[in-house]
Kinemage of the C-alpha trace (Angstrom):
@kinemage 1
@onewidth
@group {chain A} dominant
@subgroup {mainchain}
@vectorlist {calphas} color= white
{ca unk a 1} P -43.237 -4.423 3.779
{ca unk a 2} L -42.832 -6.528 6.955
{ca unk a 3} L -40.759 -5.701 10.115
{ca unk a 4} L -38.097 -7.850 9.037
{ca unk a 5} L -37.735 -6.168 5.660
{ca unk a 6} L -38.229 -2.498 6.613
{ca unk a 7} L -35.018 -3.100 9.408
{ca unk a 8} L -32.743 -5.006 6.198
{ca unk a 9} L -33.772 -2.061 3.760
{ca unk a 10} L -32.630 0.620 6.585
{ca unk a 11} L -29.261 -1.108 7.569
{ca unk a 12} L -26.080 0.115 5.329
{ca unk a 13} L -23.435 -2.511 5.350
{ca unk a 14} L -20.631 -1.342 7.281
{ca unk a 15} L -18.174 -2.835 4.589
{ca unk a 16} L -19.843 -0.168 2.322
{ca unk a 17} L -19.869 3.078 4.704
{ca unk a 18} L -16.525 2.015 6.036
{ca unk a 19} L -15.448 2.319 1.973
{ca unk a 20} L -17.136 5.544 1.825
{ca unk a 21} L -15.350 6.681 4.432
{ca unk a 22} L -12.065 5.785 3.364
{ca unk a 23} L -13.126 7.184 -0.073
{ca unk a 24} L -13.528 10.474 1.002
{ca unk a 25} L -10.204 10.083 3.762
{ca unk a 26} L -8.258 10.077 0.443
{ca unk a 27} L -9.821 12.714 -1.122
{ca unk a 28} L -8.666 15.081 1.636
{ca unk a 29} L -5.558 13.501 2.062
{ca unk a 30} L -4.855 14.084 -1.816
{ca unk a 31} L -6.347 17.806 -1.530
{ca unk a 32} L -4.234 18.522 1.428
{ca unk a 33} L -0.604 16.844 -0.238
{ca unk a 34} L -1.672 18.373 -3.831
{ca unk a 35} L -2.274 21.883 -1.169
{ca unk a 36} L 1.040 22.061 0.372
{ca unk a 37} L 3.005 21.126 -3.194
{ca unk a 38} L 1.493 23.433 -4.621
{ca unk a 39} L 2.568 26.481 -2.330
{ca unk a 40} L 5.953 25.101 -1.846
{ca unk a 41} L 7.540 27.467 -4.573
{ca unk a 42} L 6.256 30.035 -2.669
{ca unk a 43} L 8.078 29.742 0.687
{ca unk a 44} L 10.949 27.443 -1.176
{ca unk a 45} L 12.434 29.435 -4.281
{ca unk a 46} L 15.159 26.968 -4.615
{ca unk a 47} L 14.829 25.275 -8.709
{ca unk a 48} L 16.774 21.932 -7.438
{ca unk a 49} L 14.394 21.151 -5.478
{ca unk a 50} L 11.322 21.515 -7.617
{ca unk a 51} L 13.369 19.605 -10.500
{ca unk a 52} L 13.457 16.929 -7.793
{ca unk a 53} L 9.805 16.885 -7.137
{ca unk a 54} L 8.944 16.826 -10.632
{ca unk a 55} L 11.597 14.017 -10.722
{ca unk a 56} L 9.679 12.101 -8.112
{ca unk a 57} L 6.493 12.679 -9.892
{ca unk a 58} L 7.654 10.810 -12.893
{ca unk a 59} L 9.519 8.114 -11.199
{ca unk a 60} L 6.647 7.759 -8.176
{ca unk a 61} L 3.895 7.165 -10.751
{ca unk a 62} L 5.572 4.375 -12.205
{ca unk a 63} L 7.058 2.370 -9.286
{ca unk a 64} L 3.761 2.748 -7.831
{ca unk a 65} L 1.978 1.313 -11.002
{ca unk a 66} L 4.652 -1.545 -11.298
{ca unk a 67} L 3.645 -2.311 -7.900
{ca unk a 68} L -0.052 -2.980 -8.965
{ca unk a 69} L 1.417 -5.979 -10.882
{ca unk a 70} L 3.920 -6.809 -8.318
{ca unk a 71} L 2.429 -5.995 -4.758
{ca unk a 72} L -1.270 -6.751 -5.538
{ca unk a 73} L -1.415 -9.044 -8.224
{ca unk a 74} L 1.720 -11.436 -7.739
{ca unk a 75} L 2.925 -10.330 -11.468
{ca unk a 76} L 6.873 -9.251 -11.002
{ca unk a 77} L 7.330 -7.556 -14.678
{ca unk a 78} L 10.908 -7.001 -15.955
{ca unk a 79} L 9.409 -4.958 -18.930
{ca unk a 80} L 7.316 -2.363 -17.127
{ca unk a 81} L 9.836 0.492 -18.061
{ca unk a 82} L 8.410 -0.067 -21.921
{ca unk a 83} L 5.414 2.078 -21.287
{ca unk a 84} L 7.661 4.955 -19.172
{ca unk a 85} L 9.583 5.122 -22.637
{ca unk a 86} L 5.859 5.190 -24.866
{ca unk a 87} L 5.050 7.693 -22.967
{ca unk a 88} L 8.224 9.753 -23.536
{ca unk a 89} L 8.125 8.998 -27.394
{ca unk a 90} L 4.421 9.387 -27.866
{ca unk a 91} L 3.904 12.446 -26.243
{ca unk a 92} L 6.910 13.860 -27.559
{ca unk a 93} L 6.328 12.616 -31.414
{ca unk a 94} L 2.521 14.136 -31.164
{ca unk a 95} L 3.527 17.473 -29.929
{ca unk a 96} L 6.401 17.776 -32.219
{ca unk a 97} L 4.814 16.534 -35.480
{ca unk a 98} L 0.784 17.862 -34.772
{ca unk a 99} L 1.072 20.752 -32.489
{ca unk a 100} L -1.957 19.590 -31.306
{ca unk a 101} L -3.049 21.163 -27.827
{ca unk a 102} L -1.272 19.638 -24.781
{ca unk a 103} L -4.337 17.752 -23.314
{ca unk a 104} L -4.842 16.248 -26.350
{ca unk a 105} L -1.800 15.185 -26.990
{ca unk a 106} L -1.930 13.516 -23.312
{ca unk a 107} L -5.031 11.706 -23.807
{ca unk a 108} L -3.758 10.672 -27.363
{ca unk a 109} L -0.627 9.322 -25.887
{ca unk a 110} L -3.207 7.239 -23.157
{ca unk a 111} L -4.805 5.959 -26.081
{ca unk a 112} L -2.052 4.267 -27.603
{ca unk a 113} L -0.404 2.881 -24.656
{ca unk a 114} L -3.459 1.478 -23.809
{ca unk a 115} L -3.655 -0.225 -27.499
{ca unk a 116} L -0.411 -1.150 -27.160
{ca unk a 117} L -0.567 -2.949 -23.635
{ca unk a 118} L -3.216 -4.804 -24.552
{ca unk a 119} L -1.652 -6.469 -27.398
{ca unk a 120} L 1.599 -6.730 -24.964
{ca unk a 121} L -0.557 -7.860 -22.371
{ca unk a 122} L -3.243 -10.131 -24.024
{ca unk a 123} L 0.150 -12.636 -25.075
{ca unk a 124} L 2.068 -11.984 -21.118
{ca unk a 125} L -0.903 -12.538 -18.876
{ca unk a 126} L -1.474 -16.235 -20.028
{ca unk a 127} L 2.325 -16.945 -18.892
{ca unk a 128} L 3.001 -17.342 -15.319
{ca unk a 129} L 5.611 -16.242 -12.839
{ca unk a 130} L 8.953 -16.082 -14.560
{ca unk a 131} L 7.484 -16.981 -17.766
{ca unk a 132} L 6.146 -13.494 -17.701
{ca unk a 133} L 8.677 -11.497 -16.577
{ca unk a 134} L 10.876 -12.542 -19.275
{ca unk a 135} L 8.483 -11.836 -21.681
{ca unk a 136} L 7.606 -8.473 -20.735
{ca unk a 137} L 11.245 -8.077 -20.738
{ca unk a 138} L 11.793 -9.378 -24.294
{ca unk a 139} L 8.693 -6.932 -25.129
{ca unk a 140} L 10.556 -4.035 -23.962
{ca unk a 141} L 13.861 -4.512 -25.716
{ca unk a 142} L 11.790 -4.877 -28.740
{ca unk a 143} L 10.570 -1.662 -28.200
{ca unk a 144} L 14.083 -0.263 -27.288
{ca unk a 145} L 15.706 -2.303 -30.714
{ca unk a 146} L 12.767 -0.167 -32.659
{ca unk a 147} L 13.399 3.107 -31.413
{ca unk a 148} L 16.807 2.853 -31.569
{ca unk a 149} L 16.920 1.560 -35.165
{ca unk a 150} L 13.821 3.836 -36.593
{ca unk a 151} L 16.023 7.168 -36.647
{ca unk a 152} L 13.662 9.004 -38.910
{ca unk a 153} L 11.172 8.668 -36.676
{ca unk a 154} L 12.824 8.443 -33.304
{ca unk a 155} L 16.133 10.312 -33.821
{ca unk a 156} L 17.579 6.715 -32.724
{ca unk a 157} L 20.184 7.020 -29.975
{ca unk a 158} L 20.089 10.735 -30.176
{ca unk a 159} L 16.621 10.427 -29.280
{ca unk a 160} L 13.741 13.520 -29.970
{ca unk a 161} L 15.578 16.554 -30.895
{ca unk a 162} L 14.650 20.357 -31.111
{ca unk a 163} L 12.615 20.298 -27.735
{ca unk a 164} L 9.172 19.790 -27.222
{ca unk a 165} L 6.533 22.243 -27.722
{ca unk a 166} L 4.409 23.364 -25.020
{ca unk a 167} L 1.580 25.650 -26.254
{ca unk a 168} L -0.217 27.243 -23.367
{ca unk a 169} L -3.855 25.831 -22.617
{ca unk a 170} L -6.374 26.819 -19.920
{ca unk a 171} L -3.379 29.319 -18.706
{ca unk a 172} L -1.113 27.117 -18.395
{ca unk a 173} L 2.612 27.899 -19.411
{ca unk a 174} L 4.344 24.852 -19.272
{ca unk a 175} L 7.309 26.203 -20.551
{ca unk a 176} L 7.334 28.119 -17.168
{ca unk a 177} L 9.061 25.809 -14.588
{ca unk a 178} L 6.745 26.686 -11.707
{ca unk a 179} L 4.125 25.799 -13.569
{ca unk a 180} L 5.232 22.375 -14.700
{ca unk a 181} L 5.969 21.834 -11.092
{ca unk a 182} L 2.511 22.417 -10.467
{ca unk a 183} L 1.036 20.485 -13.133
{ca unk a 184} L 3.090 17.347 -12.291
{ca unk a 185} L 2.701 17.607 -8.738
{ca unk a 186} L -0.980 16.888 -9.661
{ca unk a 187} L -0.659 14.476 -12.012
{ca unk a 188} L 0.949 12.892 -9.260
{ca unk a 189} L -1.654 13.334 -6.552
{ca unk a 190} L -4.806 12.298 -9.067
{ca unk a 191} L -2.697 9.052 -10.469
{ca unk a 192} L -2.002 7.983 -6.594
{ca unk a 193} L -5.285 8.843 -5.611
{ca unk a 194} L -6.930 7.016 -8.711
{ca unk a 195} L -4.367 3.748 -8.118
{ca unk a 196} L -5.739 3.526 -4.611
{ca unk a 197} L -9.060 3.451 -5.637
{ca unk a 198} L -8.718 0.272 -7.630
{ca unk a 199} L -6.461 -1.028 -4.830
{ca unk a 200} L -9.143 -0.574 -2.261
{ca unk a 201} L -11.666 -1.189 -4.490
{ca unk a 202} L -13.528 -4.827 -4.687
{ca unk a 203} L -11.209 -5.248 -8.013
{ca unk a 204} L -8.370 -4.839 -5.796
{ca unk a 205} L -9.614 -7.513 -3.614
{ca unk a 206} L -9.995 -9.671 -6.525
{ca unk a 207} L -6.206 -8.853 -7.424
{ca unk a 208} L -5.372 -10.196 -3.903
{ca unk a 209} L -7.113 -13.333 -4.050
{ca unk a 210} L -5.470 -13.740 -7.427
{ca unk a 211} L -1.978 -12.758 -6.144
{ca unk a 212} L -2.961 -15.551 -3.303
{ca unk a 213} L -4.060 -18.739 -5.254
{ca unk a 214} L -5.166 -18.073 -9.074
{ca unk a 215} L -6.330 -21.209 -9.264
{ca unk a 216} L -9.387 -20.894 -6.379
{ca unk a 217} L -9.665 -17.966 -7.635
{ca unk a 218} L -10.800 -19.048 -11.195
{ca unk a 219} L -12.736 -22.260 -9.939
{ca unk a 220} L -15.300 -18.861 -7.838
{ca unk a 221} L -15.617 -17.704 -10.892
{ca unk a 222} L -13.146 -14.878 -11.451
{ca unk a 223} L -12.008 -14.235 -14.943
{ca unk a 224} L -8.124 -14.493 -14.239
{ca unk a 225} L -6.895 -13.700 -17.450
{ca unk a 226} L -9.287 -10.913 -17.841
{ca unk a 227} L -8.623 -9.365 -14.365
{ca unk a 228} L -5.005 -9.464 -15.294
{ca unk a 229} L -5.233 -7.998 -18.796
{ca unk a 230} L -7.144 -5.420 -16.701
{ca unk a 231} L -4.791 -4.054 -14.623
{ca unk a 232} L -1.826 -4.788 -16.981
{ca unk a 233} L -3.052 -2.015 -18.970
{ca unk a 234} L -4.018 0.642 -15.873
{ca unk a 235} L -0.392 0.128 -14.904
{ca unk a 236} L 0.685 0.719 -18.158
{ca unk a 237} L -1.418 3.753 -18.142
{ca unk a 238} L 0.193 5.238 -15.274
{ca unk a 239} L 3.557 4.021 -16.064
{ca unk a 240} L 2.638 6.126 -19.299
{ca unk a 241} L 2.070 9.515 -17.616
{ca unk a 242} L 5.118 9.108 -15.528
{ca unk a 243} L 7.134 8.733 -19.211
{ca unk a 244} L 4.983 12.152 -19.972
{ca unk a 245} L 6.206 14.240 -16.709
{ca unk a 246} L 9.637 13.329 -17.198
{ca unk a 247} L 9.726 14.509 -21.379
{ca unk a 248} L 8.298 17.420 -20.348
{ca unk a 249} L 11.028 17.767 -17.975
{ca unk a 250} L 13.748 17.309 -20.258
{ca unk a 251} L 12.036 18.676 -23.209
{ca unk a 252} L 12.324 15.366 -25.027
{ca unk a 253} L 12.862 12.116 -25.420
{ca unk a 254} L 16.005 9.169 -24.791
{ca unk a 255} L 16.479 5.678 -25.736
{ca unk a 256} L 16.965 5.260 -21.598
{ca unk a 257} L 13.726 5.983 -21.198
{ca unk a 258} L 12.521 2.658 -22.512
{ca unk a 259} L 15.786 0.625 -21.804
{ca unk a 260} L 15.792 -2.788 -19.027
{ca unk a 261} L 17.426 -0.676 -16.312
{ca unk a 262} L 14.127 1.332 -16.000
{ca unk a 263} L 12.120 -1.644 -15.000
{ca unk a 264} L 15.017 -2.423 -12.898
{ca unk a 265} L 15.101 0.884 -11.252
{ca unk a 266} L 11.368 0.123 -10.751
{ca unk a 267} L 12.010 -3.124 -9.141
{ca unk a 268} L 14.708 -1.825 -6.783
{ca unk a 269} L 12.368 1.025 -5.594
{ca unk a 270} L 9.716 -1.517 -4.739
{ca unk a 271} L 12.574 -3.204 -2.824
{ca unk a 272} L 13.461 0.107 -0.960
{ca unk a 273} L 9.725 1.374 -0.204
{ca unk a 274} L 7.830 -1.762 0.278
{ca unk a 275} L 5.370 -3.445 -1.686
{ca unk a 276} L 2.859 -4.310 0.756
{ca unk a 277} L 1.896 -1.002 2.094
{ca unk a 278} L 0.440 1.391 -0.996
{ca unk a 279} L 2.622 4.473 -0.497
{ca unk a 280} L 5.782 1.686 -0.278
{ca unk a 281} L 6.930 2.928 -3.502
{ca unk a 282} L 6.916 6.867 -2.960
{ca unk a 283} L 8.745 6.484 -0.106
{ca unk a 284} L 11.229 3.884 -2.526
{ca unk a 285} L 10.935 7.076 -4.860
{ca unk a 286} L 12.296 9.030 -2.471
{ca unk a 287} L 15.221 7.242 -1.301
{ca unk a 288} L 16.353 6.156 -4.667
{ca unk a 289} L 16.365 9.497 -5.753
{ca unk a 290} L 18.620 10.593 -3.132
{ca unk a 291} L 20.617 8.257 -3.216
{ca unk a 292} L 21.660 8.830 -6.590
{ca unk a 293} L 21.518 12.509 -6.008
{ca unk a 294} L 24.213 12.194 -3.289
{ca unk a 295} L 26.225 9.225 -3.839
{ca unk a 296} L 26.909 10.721 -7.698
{ca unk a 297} L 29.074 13.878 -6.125
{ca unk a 298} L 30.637 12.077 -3.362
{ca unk a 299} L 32.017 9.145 -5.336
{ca unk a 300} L 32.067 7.203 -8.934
{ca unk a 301} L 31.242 3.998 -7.249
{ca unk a 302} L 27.666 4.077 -7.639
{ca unk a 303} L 27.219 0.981 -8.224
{ca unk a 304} L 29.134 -0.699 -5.246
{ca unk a 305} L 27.559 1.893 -3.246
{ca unk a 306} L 23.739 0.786 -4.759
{ca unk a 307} L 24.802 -3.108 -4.131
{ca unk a 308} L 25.219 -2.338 -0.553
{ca unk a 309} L 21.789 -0.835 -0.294
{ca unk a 310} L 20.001 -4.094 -1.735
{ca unk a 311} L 21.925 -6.221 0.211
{ca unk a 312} L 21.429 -3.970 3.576
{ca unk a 313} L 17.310 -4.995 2.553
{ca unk a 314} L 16.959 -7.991 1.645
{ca unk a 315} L 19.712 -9.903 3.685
{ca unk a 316} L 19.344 -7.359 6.754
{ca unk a 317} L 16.072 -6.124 6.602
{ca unk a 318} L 14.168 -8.635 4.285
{ca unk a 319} L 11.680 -6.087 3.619
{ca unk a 320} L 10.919 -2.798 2.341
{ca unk a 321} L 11.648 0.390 4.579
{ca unk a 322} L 7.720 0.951 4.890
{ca unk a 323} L 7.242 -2.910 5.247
{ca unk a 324} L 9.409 -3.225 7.834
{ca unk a 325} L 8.195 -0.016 9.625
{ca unk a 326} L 4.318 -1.003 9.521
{ca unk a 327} L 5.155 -4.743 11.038
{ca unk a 328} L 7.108 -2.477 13.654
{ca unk a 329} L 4.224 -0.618 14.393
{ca unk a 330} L 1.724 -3.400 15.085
{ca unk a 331} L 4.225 -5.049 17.128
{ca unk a 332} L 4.362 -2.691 19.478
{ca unk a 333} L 0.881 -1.683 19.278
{ca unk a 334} L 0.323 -5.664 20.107
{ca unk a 335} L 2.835 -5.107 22.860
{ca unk a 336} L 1.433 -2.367 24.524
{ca unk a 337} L -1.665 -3.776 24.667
{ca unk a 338} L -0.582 -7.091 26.025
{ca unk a 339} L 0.907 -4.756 29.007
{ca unk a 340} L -2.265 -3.019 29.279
């Protein structure tokens, strides 16, 4: 081995230790969140405020999925809220009509959303821009117009009656409310963790440059279509175990759960949070759910209330909250500098 070759083998590219090092950043950061949820009940007895947790769990998995299509691949779906309500149903239907174990009722319910998404998904990628949208959105009534007409299956507009069973595995009670806390709180800190993997990952990347200009992006070389299809079904995936954490919450399963205003409520979080910055949508999560939380007992006009909100970001702000805060940031890190 010459000089020349020995020095190439023993240089790491920094692009690769810098990724290792980020790797393992999130790691501890998820530990450490996943950590202090977890000992909350103990310090915090208060059962509103664990319901709301659980709450965010649901919600923050999927806006933060739907922002995969939206923020990182330039694919605004209108339908996205189909695979919150497959979730619902399918984990619900399995437990009630198998009694099969809870994890394998959870990985079952994966399975067929994944199925499912790629069929929905195989016909949606090849459209582009609002060609899509409304096709995801036509998807998703038809999935709404099935579970509302298939009562014998679905219960219809009643939706899953009787409650859903929740056999204890590994310890685990979820009947017991602290311990569904616990188990959503970390599906919520491995699906985050897991999304910003592929975000940060070289597929990300390749999400970006697709986002940017599809069309350099295929004449490279990149399989668009197949890239798309890709994460079209991870977000669906996700979107799916948010539709799990919130049956187990309410011990069943609604026709809401799969109805347009889901995806909307999706799309208006991304608005709130940000969709350029990865924990946009948390933060979206987090204000929606207040919002609704106290704008329901103080007055019946939610919905003038809401409109003032979306105006207030994209007419005053014209960004989301941790959008606008990040470009904040660097400007006056800029600044500073500058004076320096």
């Amino acid at each position: 081995m010459t000089e020349l070759q020995a020095e190439q083998a023993a240089v790491v590219p920094r692009a690769e230790v810098g990724s290792q090092r980020s790797r393992y950043t999130d790691v501890l950061i998820a530990l450490a969140a996943f950590a202090v949820l977890a000992i909350l009940p103990m310090f915090i007895s208060s059962k509103a405020l664990l319901d709301f947790v659980i709450r965010c769990s649901a919600f923050g998995l999927f806006a933060t999925s739907l922002n995969l299509l939206v923020g990182y691949t330039g694919m605004v779906s209108f339908g996205h809220g189909m695979f919150f309500g497959l979730g619902a149903y399918g984990f619900g239907l399995i437990m009630q009509r198998t009694g099969l174990p809870v994890p394998v009722a959870f990985v079952a319910t994966l399975i067929i959303t994944t199925l499912i998404a790629a069929v929905i998904g195989a016909i949606c990628v090849r459209l582009k821009e609002i060609y899509f949208a409304f096709v995801t959105l036509a998807f998703q009534m038809l999935i709404h117009s099935t579970i509302l007409s298939w009562v014998s299956l679905t219960g219809g507009d009643q939706g899953l009656r009787g409650g859903i069973p929740r056999p204890t595995f590994f310890g685990v009670d979820l009947s017991n409310h602290v311990h569904l806390y616990v188990v959503s709180c970390g599906l919520l800190v491995i699906g985050l963790l897991l999304m910003r993997q592929i975000a940060q990952s070289p597929f990300g990347y390749t999400l970006r440059m697709i986002r940017d200009n599809a069309t350099r992006a295929s004449f490279i070389g990149i399989d668009v279509w197949r890239a798309k299809l890709t994460i079209f079904v991870l977000a669906a995936l996700f979107a799916s175990t948010g539709g799990i954490i919130m049956a187990l919450f309410v011990s069943g399963a609604y026709p809401e759960f799969a109805y347009w205003t889901i995806s909307g409520e999706g799309i208006f979080i991304n608005m709130l949070g940000g969709v350029t910055t990865f924990l946009g949508p948390m933060v979206g999560t987090l204000l929606l759910l207040i919002l609704n939380d106290t704008v329901t007992r103080l007055t019946e006009y939610y919905g003038i209330v809401l409109g003032i909100v979306i105006l207030f970001f994209a007419i005053g702000l014209r960004k989301g909250l941790m959008d606008f805060v990040v470009e904040w940031y660097a400007r006056r890190r800029a600044g500073t500098g500058e004076r320096s």
